[in-house]
MDAnalysis code that builds the backbone (N, CA, C; Angstrom):
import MDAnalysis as mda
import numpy as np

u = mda.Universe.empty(201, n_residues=67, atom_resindex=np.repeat(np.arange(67), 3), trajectory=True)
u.add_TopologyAttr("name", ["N", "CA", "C"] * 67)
u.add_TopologyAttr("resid", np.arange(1, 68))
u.add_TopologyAttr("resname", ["UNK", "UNK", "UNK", "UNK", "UNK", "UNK", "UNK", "UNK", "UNK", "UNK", "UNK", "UNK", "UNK", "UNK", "UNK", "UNK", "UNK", "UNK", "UNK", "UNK", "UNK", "UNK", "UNK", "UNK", "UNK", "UNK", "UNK", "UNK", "UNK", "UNK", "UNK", "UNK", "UNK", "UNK", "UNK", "UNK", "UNK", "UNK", "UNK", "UNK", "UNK", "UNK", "UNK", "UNK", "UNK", "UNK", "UNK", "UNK", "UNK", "UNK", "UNK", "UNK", "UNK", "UNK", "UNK", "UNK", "UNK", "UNK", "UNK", "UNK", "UNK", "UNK", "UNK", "UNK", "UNK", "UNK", "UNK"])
u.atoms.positions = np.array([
    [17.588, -2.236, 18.042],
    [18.259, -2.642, 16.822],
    [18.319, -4.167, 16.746],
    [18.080, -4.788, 15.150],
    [18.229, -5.990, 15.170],
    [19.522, -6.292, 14.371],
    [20.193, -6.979, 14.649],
    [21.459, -7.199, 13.958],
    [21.071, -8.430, 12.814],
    [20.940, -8.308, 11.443],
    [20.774, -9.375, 10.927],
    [21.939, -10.246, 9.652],
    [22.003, -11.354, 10.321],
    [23.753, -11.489, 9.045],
    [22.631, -12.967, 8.041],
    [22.946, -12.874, 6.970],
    [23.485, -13.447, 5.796],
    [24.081, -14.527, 5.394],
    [23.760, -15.572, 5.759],
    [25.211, -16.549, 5.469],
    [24.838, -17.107, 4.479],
    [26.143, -16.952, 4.017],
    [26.775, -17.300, 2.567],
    [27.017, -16.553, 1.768],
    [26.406, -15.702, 2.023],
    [26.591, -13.967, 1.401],
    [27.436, -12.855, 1.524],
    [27.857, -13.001, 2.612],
    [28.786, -12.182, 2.998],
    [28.230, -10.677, 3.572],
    [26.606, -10.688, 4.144],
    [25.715, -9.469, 3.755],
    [25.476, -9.404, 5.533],
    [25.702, -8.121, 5.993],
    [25.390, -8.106, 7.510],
    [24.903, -6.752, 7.544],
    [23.804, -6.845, 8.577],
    [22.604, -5.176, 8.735],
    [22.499, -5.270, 9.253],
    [22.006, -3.882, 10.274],
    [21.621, -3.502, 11.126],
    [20.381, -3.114, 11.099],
    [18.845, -3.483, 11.385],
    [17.771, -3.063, 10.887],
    [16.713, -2.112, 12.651],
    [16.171, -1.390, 12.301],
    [15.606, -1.049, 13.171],
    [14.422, -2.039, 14.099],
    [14.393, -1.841, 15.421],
    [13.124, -2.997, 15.893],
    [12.292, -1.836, 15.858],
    [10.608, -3.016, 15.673],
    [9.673, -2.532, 16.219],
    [8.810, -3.530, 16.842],
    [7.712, -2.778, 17.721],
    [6.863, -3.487, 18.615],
    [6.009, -4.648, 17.551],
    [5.888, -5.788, 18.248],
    [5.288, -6.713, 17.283],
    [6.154, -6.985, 16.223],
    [7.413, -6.793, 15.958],
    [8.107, -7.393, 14.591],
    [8.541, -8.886, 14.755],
    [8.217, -9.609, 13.427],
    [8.265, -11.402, 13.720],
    [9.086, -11.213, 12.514],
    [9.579, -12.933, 12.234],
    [10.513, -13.181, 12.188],
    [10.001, -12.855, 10.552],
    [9.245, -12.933, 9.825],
    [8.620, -12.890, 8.260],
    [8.868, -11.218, 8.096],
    [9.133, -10.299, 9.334],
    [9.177, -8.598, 8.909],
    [10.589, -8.714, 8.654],
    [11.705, -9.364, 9.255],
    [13.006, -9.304, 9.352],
    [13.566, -10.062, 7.807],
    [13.156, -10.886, 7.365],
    [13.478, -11.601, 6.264],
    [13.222, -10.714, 5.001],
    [11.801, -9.885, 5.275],
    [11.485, -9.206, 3.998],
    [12.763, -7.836, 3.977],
    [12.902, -7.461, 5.502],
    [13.558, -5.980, 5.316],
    [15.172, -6.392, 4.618],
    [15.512, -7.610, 4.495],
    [16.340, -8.057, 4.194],
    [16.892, -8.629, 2.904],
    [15.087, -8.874, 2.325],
    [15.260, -9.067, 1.033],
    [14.611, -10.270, 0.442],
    [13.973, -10.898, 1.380],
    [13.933, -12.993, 1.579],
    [12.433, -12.309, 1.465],
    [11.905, -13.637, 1.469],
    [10.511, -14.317, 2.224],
    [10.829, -15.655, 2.774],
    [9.555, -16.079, 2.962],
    [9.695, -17.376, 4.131],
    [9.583, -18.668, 3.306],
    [9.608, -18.437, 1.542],
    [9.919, -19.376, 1.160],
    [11.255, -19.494, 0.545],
    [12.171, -18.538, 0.815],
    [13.336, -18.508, -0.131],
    [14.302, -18.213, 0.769],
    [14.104, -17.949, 2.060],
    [15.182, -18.511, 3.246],
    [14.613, -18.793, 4.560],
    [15.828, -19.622, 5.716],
    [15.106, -19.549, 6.880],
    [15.358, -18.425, 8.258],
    [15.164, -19.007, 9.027],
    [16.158, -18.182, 10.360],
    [15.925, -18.477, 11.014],
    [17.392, -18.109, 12.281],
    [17.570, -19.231, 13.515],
    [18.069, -17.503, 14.446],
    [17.924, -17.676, 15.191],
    [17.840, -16.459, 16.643],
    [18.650, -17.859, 17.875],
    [19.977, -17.772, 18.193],
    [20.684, -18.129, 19.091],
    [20.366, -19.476, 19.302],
    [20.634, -19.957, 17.376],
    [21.333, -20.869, 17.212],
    [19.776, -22.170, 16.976],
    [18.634, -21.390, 16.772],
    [17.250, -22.118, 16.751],
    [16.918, -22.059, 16.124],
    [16.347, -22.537, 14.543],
    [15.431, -22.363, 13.977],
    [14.275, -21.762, 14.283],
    [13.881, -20.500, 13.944],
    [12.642, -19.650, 14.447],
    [11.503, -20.031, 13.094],
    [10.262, -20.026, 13.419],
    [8.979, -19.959, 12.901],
    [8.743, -18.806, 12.111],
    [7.697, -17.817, 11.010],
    [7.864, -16.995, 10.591],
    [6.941, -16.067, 11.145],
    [6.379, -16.417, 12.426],
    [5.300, -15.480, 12.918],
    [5.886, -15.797, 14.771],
    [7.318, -16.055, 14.659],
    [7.613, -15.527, 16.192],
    [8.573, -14.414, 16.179],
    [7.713, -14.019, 17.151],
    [8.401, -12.276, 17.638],
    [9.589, -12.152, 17.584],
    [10.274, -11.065, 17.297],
    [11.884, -10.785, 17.527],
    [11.806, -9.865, 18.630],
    [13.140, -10.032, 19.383],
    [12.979, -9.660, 20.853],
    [14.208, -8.473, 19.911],
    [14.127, -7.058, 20.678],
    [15.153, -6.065, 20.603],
    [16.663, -6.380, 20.680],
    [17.643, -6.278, 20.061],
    [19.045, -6.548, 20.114],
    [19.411, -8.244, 19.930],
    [18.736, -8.297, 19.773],
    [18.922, -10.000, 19.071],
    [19.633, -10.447, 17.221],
    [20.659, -11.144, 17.275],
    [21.010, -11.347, 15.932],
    [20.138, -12.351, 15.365],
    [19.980, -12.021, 14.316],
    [18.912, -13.160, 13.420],
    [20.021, -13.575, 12.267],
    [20.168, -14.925, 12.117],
    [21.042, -15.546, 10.952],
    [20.150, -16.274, 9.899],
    [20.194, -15.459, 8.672],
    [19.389, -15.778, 7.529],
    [19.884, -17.056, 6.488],
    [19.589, -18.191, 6.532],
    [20.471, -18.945, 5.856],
    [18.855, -19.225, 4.534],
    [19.226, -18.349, 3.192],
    [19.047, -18.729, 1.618],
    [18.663, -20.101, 1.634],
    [17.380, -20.660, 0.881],
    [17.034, -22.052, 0.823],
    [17.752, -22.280, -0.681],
    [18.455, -22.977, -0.584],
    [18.838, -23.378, -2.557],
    [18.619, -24.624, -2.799],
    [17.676, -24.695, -3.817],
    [16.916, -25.566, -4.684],
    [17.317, -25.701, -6.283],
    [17.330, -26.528, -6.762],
    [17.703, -27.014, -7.906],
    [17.301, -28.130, -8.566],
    [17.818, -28.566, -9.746],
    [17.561, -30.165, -9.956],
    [18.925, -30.563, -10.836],
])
């Protein structure tokens, strides 16, 4: 299980792991892509093609853009 929270949202899941899942599978099951938020795994900014390890929380922080 991957635990994935939301911030700013108030939005926290529990998503299933699988073998080979990176950080771009976790954003989509969530709702994102890799241009419309980021994520950090224990407190790091992660890449969108590094692996998620099993039982790990992923924190999705929304990119907001404007003018």
């Amino acid at each position: 299980m991957i635990k994935v929270k939301v911030l700013g949202r108030g939005i926290e899941k529990e998503i299933d792991w699988k073998e080979e899942m990176k950080v771009a599978d976790v954003l989509r099951e969530v709702g994102f892509n890799t241009e419309s938020a980021i994520a950090r795994i224990n407190g790091r900014v992660v890449l969108e093609d590094e692996k998620v390890e099993d039982g790990v929380t992923v924190e999705v922080i929304p990119v907001v853009s404007g003018g």
